[in-house]
C-alpha positions as CSV (number, residue, x, y, z in Angstrom):
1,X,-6.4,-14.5,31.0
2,X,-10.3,-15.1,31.9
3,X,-13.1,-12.9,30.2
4,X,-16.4,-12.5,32.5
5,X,-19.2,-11.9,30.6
6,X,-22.4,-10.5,31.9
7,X,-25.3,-11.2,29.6
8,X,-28.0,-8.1,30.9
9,X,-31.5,-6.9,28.9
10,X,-30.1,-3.9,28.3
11,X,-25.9,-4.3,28.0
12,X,-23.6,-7.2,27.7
13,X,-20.9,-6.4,29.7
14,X,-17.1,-8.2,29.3
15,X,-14.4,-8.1,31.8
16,X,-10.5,-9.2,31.2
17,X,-9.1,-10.3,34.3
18,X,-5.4,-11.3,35.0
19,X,-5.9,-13.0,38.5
20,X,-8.5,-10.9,40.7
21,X,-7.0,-7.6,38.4
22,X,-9.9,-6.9,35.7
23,X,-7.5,-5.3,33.3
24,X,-10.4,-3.9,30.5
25,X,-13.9,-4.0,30.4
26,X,-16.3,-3.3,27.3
27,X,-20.0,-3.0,26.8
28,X,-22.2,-4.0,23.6
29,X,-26.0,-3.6,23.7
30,X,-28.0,-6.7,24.4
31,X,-29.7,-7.3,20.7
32,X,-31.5,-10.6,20.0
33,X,-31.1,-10.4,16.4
34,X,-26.9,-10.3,16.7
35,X,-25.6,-13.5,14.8
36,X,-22.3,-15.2,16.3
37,X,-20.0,-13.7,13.5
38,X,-21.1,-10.1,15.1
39,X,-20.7,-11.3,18.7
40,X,-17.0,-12.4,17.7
41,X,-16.1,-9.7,15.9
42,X,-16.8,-7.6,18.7
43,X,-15.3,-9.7,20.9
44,X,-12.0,-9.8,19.1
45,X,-11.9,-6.5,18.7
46,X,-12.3,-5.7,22.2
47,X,-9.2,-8.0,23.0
48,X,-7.4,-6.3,20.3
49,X,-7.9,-2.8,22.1
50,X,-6.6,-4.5,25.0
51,X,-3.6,-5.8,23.9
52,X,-4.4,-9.3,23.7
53,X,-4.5,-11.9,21.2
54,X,-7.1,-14.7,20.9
55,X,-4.3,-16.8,22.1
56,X,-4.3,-14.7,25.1
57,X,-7.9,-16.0,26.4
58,X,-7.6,-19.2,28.8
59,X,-10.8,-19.4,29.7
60,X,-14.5,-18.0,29.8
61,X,-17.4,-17.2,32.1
62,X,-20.5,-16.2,31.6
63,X,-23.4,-15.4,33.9
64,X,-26.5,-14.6,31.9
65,X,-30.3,-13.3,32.4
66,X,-31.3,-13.4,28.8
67,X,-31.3,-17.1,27.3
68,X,-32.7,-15.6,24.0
69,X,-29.2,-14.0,23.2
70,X,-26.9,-17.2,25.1
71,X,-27.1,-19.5,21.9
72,X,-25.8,-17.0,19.1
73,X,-23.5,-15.4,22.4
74,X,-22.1,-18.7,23.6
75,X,-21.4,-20.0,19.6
76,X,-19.2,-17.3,19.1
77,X,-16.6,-18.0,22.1
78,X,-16.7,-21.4,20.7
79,X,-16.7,-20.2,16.7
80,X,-14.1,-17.3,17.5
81,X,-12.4,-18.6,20.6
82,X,-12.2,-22.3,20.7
83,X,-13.5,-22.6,24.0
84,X,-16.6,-24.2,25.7
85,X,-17.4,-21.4,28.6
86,X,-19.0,-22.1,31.9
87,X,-22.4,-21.1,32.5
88,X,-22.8,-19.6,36.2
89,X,-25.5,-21.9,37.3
90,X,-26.5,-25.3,38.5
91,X,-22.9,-27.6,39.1
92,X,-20.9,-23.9,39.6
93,X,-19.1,-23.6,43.1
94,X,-20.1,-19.9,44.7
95,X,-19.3,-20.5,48.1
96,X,-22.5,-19.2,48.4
97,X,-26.1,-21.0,49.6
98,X,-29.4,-20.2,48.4
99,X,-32.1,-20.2,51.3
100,X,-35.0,-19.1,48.8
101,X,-38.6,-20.5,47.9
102,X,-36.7,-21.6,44.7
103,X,-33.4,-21.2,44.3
104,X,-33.6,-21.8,40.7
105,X,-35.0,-18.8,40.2
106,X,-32.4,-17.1,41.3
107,X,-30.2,-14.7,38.1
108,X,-26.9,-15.4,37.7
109,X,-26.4,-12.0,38.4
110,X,-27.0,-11.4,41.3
111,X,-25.7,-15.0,42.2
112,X,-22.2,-13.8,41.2
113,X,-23.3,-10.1,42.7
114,X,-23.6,-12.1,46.1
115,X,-20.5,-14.4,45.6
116,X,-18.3,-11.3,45.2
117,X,-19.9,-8.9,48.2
118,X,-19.9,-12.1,50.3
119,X,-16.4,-13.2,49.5
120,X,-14.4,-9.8,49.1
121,X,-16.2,-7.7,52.0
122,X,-17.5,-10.4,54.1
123,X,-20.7,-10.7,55.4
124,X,-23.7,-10.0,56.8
125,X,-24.3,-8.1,53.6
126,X,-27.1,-6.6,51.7
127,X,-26.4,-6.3,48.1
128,X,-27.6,-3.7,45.8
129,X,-28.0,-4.1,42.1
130,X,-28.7,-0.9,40.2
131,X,-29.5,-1.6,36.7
132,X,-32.4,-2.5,34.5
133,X,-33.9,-4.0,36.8
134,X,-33.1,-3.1,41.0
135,X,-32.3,-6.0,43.3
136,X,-31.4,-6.4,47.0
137,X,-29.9,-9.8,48.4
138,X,-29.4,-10.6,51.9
139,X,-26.3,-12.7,52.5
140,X,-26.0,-13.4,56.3
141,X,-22.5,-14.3,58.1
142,X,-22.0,-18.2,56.9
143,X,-22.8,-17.1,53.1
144,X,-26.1,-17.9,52.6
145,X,-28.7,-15.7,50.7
146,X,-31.8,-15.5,52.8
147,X,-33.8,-13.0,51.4
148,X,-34.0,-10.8,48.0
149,X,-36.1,-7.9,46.6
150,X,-36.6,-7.1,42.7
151,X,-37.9,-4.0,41.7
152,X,-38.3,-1.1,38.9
153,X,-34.8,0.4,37.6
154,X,-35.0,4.4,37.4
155,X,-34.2,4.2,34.4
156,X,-37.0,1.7,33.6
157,X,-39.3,4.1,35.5
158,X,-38.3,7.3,33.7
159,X,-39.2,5.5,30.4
160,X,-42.5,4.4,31.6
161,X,-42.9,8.0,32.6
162,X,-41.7,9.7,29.5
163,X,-43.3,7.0,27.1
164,X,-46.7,7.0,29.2
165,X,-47.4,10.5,28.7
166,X,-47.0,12.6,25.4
167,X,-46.1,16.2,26.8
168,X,-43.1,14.7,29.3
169,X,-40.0,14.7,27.5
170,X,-36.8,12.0,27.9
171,X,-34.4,13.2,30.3
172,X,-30.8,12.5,31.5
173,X,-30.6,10.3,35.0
174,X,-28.6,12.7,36.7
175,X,-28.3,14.4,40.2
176,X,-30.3,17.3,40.0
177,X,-28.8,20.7,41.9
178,X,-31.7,21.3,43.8
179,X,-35.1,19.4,44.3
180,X,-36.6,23.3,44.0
181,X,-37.1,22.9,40.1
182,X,-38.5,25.7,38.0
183,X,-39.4,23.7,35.1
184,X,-40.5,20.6,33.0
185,X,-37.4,18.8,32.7
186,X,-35.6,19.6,36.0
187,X,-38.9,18.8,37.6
188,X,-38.7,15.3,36.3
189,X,-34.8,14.8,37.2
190,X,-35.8,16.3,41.1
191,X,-38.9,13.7,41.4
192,X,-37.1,10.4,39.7
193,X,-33.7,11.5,41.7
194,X,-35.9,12.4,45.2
195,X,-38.3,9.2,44.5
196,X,-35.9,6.5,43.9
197,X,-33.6,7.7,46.5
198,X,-35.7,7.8,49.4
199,X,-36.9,4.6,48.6
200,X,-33.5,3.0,49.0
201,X,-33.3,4.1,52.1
202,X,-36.3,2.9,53.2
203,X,-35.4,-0.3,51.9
204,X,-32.1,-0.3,53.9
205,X,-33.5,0.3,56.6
206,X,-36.8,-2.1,56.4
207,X,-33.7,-4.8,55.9
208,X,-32.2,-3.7,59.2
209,X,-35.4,-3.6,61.1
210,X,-36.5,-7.2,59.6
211,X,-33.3,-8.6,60.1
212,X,-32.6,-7.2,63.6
213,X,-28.6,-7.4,63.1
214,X,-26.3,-4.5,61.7
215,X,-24.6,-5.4,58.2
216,X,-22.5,-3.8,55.4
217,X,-24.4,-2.6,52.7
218,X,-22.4,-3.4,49.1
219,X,-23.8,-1.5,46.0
220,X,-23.0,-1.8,42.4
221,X,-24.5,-1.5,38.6
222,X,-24.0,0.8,36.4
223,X,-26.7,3.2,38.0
224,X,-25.2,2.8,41.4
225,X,-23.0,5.7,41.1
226,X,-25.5,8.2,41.0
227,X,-26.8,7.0,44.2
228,X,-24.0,5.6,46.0
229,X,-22.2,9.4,47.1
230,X,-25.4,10.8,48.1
231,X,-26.4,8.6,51.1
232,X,-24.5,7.2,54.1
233,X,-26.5,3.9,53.6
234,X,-24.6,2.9,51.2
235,X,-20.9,1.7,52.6
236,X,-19.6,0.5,49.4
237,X,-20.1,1.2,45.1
238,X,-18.1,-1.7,44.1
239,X,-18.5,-1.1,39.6
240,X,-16.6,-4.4,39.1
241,X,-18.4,-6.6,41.6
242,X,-19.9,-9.4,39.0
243,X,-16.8,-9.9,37.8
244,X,-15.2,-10.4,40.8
245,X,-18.0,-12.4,41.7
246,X,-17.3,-14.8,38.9
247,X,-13.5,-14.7,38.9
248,X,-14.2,-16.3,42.2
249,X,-17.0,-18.8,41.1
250,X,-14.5,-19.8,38.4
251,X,-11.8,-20.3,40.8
252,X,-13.3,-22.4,42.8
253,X,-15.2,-24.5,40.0
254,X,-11.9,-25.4,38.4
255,X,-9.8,-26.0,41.6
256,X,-12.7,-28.6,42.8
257,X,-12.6,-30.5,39.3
């Protein structure tokens, strides 16, 4: 059994997979100040709830966008596990090219975001991340990432909102039931909801228009649900993407060694 681990600044995320079948997945908030012994705990625990053993774990992959957490993160796989993980990054196979200013640059993420959309839906394919932070990546037809666009999550947006201005309280990120709000709260809902909406569809379609070619439009995230239902922009909400994504990387890392 592999575990996928996706390191975020707001969740790490863990996936069991048997094969390509992701058989439990678990999330822990991202803390800086967690030690190893916490990390494995959890960890073990999680197995546990899943009916495995730590005897059950062959292997482990990480992709990670918060080096500050890796250290005490990666010394608990080895501490609790006994194994030495593989990083997503520089000497991983994706299958995957990286046509960008710097490459480097590029999160493991959305690396393994673009490894699973590209590999299990085929491409041309735009791929939407929804989640502290919102990404698009181009992938064209022979797997290479061309182009890429970071912006604000809405969640990230509703806190600046809320947190910039004393009378606004926090609200859910929901749906609302009608952009015709009659107060405070529902107001906010409509305008975040309305705002962030449109502007992935503009940025759909600016893709097409840019790119001149038609192409399949993969979403996923955990903030991609909300959106995903309400537009015919969106052809696919894939949850489990980055751990396809590195159930593939892994496969082909190991079968080249």
């Amino acid at each position: 059994m592999l575990v996928a681990v996706d390191i975020g600044n707001t969740n790490i995320v863990l996936g069991f997979l048997e094969g390509s079948r992701i058989t439990g997945t678990y999330r822990i908030t991202t803390k800086a100040n967690h030690t190893s012994d916490e990390y494995g705990l959890l960890l073990t625990e999680f197995l546990d709830m899943s009916g495995y053993g730590v005897r059950d774990v062959d292997d482990v992959i990480i992709a990670s966008v918060v080096p500050k957490v890796m250290h005490s993160f990666r010394s608990s796989i080895v501490k609790f596990l006994n194994i030495d993980p593989m990083i997503v990054g520089p000497g991983v196979r994706t299958g995957i090219n990286i046509r960008m200013d710097d490459p480097k640059s590029m999160g493991a993420d959305c690396l393994a975001d673009c490894a699973g959309a590209y590999h299990v839906y085929g491409g041309p394919v735009l791929v939407g991340d929804f989640g502290t932070a919102t990404t698009f990546n181009y992938v064209d037809a022979s797997g290479t990432i061309t182009a890429g666009l970071i912006t604000t999550g809405i969640r990230t947006a509703a806190a600046a909102l809320w947190g910039g201005t004393a009378q606004l309280p926090e609200v859910e990120i929901t749906r609302p039931k009608t952009i015709l709000a009659k107060g405070t709260r529902t107001a906010m809902q409509a305008g975040l909801y309305y705002n962030f909406l449109g502007g992935i569809e503009r940025t759909i379609r600016q893709f097409r228009y840019e790119i001149g070619e038609d192409f399949k439009v993969v979403a996923t995230g955990g903030l991609g649900r909300v959106f995903a239902d309400d537009t015919d922009l969106i052809d696919v909400y894939d949850p489990d993407l980055i751990f396809k994504g590195m159930a593939i990387i892994y496969a082909r890392t190991v079968g080249a060694r």
